[in-house]
C-alpha positions in Angstrom: 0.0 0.0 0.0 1.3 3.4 -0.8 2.7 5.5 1.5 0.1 8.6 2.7 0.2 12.2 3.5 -2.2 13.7 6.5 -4.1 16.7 4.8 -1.4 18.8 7.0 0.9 17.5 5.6 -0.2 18.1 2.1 -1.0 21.5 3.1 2.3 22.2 3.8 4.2 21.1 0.7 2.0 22.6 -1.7 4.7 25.7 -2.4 7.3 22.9 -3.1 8.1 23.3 -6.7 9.4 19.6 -6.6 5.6 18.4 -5.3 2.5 18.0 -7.5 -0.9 17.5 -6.1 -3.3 15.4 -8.3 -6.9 15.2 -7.8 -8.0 12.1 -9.7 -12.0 13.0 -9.2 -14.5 13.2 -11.9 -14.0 17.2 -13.5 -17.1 18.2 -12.4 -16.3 17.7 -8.2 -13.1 19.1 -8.9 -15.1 22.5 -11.0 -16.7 23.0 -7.5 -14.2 22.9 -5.2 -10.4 21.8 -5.6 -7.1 22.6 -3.9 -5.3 25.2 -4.9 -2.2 24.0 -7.4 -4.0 20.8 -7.7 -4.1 19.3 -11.6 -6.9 17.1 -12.1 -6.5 13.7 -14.4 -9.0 10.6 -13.8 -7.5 7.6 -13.6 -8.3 6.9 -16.9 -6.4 9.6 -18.4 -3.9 9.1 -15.8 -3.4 5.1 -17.7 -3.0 6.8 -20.6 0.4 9.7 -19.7 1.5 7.6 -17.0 4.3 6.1 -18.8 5.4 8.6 -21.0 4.9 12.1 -18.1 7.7 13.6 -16.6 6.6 13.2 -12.9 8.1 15.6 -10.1 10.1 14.2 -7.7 7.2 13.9 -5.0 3.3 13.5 -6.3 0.5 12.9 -3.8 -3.2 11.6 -5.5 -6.2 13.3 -3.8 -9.9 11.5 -4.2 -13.0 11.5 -2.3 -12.3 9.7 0.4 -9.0 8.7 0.0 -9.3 5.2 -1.6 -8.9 5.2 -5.4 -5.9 7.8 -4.7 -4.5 4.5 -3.1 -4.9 3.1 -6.2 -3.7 5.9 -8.6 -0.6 6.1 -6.2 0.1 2.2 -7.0 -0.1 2.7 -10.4 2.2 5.7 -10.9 4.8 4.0 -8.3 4.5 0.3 -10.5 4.4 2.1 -13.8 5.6 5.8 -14.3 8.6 7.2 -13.4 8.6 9.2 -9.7 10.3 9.7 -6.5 8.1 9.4 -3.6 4.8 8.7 -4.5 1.7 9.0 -1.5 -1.9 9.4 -1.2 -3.7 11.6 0.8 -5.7 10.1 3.8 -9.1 10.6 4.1 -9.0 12.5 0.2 -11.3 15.6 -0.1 -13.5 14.5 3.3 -10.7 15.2 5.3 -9.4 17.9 3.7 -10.1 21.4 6.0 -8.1 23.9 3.8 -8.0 26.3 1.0 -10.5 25.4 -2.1 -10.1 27.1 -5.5 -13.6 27.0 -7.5 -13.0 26.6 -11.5 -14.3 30.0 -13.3 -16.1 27.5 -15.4 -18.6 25.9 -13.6 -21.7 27.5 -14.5 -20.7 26.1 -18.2 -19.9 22.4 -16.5 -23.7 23.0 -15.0 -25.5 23.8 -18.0 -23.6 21.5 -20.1 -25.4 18.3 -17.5 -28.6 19.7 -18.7 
């Protein structure tokens, strides 16, 4: 099981320019309220880069509730090419800091009509 990071501890190495939050929810959840710095990729486009992407030297996968991030952090550690690899326990339930809201989510709302 991969390693995991506390939401503190997250918190604090989000100004490391060597770290690199990814939050693997659907776009949508991630329109309405996402960490700040965070890039979003579902696991599905996350199969698709992980070999070929230039990962930073420390990457931490954020979900819902901290369980498929287990499973995105097993992937990148098994297939792509990066240092220290965690996920974030408890994921986005757990999470008591900053959110960043997309500009875009009345479009993402009236494109679900």
């Amino acid at each position: 099981m991969p390693a995991e990071l506390t939401p503190t501890e997250t918190s604090e190495r989000l100004d490391d320019e060597d770290f690199t939050l990814v939050d693997i929810r659907d776009p949508e959840a991630y329109a309405e309220g996402h960490v700040p710095g965070a890039e979003n990729l579902t696991l599905d486009e996350l199969e698709a880069i992980v070999e070929e992407r230039e990962w930073n030297d420390t990457v931490a996968f954020l979900c819902y509730i901290g369980k498929s991030s287990q499973q995105a952090a097993r992937f990148v550690e098994e297939y792509g090419d990066a240092g220290e690899v965690y996920s974030v326990a408890g994921g986005m339930d757990e999470w008591d800091g900053d959110l960043e809201v997309a500009d875009d989510v009345d479009a993402l709302d009236a494109g679900s009509d």
